[in-house]
C-alpha positions as CSV (number, residue, x, y, z in Angstrom):
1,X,139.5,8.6,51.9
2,X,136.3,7.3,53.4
3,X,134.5,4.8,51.1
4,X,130.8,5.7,49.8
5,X,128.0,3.2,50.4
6,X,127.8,2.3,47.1
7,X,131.7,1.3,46.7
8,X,131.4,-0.6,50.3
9,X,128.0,-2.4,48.4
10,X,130.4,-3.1,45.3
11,X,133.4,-4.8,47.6
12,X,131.2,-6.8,49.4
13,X,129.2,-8.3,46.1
14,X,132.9,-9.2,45.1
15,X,133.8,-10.4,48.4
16,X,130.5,-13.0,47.9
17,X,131.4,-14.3,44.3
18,X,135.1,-14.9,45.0
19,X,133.5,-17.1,48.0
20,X,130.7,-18.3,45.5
21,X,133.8,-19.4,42.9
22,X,135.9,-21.0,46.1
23,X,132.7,-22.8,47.1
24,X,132.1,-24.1,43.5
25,X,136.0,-24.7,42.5
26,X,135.7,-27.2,46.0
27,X,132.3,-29.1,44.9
28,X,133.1,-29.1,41.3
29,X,135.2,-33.1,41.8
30,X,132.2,-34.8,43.8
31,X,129.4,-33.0,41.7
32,X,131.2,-34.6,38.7
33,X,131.3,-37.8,39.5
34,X,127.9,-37.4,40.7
35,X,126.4,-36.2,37.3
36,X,128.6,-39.0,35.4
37,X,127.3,-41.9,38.0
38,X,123.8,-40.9,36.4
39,X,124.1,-40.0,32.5
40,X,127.0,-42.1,32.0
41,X,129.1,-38.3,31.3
42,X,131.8,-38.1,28.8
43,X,134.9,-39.9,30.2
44,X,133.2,-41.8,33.3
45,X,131.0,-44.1,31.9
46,X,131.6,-47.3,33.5
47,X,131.5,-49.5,30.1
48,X,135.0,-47.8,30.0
49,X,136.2,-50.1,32.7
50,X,137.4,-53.6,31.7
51,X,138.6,-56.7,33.5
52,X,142.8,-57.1,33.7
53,X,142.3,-60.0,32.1
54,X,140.6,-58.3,29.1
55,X,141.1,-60.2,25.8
56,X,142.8,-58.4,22.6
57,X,140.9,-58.8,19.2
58,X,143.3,-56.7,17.4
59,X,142.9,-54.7,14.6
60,X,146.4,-54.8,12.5
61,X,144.8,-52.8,9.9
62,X,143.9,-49.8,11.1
63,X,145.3,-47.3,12.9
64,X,144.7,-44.3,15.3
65,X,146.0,-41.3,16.8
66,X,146.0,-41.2,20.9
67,X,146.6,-37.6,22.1
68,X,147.3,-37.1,26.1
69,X,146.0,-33.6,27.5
70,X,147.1,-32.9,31.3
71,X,146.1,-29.6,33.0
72,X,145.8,-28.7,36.8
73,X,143.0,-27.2,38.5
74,X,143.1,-23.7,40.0
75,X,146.9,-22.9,39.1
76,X,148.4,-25.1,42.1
77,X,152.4,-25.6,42.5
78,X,151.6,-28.9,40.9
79,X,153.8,-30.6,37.9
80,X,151.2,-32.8,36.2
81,X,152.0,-34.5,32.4
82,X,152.2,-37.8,30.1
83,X,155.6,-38.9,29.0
84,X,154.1,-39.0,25.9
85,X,152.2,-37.0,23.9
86,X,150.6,-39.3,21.7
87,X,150.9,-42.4,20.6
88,X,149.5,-44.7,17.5
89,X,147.3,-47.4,18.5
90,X,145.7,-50.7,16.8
91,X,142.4,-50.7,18.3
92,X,141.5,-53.8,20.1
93,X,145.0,-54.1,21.7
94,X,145.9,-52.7,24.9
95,X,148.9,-49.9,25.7
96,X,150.2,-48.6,28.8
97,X,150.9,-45.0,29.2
98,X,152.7,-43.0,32.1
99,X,151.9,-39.8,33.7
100,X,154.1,-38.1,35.6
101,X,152.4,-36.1,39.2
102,X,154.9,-34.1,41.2
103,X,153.8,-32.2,44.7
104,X,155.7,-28.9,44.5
105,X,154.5,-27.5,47.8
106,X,156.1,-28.6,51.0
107,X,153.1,-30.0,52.6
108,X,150.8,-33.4,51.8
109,X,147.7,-33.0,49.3
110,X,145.6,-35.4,48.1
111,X,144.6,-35.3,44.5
112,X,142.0,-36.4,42.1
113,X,142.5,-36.7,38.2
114,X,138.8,-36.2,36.5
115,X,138.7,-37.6,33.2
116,X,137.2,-36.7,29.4
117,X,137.2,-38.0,25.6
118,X,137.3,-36.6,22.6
119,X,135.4,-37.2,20.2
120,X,132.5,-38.2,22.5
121,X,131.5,-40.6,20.0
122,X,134.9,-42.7,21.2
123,X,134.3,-42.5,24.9
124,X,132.1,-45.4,24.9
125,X,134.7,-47.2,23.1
126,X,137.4,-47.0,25.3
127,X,138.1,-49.4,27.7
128,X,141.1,-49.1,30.6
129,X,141.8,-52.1,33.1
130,X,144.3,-49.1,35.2
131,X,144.0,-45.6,35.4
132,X,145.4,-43.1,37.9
133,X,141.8,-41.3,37.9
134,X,140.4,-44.2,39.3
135,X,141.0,-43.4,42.9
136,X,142.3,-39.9,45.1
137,X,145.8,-40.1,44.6
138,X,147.4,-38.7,48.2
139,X,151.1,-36.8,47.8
140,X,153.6,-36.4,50.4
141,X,155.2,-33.2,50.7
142,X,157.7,-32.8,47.3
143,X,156.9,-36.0,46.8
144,X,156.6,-36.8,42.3
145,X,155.5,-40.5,40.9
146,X,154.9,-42.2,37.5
147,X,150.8,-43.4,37.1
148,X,149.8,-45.5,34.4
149,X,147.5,-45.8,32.6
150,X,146.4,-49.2,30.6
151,X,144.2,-49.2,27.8
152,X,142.8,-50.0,24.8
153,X,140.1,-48.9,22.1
154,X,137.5,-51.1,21.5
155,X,137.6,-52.3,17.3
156,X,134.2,-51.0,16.8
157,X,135.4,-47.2,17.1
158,X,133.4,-45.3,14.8
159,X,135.5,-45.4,11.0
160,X,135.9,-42.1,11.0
161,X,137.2,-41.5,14.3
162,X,141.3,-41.1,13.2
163,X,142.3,-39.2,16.3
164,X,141.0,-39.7,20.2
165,X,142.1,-37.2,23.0
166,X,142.1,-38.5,26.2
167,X,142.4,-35.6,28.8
168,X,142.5,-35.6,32.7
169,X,142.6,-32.9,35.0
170,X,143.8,-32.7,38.2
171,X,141.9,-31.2,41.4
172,X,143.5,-30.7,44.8
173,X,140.8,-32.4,46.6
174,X,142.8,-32.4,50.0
175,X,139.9,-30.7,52.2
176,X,137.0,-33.5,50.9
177,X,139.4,-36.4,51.7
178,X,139.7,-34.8,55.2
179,X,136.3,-34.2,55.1
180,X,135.6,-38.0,54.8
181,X,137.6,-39.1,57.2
182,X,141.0,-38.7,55.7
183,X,144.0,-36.8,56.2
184,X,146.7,-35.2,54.6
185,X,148.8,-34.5,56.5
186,X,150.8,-35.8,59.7
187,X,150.5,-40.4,60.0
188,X,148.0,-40.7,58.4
189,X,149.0,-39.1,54.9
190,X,152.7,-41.0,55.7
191,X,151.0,-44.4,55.2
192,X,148.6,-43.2,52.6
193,X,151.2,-42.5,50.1
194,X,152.1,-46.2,50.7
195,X,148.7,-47.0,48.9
196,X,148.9,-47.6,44.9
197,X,149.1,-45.0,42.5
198,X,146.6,-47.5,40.3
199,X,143.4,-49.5,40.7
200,X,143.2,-52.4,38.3
């Protein structure tokens, strides 16, 4: 059955958002990180990252709820959780926390882990000397590892703040690492997967 004009029209306006939500799924990581480099976003502002050598001033009184969130971009074969859930916290002392990252596909991606906080009030009160989300984290084919994550909320968190989510998401990014020079595949990702899961 021959198509009428107006149901070829109707294809092709689909054809152009589908391209329109690729084109935006791809930019959505560097337009990010963008955006946060200039208001200081939710999750990304840099008073968030603290020296290795940070001192504890801890608060043995109080108490609070850490919540880890993972999800993963765009329904990818890609295994992506904390070994935790949650975990209680004195604020002013720091905690390491692993997350688990498995490639399930049979060829080398790079990824990137985008972070956020909840409440926003306690983003600008949390301070991490080593996070996975710091850097593009390249995968070999199959290849899983553990990423930690050290951290620790500062003791002037809001009073009423008795829970804090910390949620990361994680992007194939594979094409804009190529893109700048990268690679994913073939040597080069072979001695990129060498690199350090963590920056400190």
């Amino acid at each position: 059955m021959n198509e009428s004009p107006s149901q070829r029209g109707n294809v092709l306006k689909l054809l152009v958002v589908v391209g329109a939500m690729f084109c935006f799924g791809f930019a959505l990581v560097p337009m990010y990180n963008a955006l946060c480099q200039l208001t200081n976003l939710n999750g990304k502002d840099s008073a968030m990252l603290a020296s290795s050598s940070v001192k504890e001033k801890v608060d043995e009184k109080r108490l609070v709820k850490v919540e880890f969130v993972t999800t993963v971009n765009g329904g990818r074969v890609f295994k992506f959780r904390p070994d935790q859930s949650s975990i209680e916290v004195h604020p002013g002392k720091l905690y390491t926390v692993n997350f688990y990252a498995e490639n399930q596909m049979s060829e080398a991606v790079v990824g990137q882990a985008v972070p956020s906080v909840a409440p926003w009030a306690a983003a600008k009160h949390l301070r991490k000397t080593e996070c996975f989300c710091f850097n593009q984290q390249p995968f070999a084919a199959n290849e899983g590892k553990h990423m930690p994550v050290r951290f620790m909320l500062d003791p002037e968190l809001p009073a009423d703040v008795e829970t804090v989510t910390l949620s990361y998401t994680f992007f194939d990014v594979t094409e804009l690492a190529r893109s700048r020079g990268g690679s994913a595949g073939g040597q080069d990702a072979k001695s990129a997967v060498t690199k350090p899961a963590t920056k400190t």
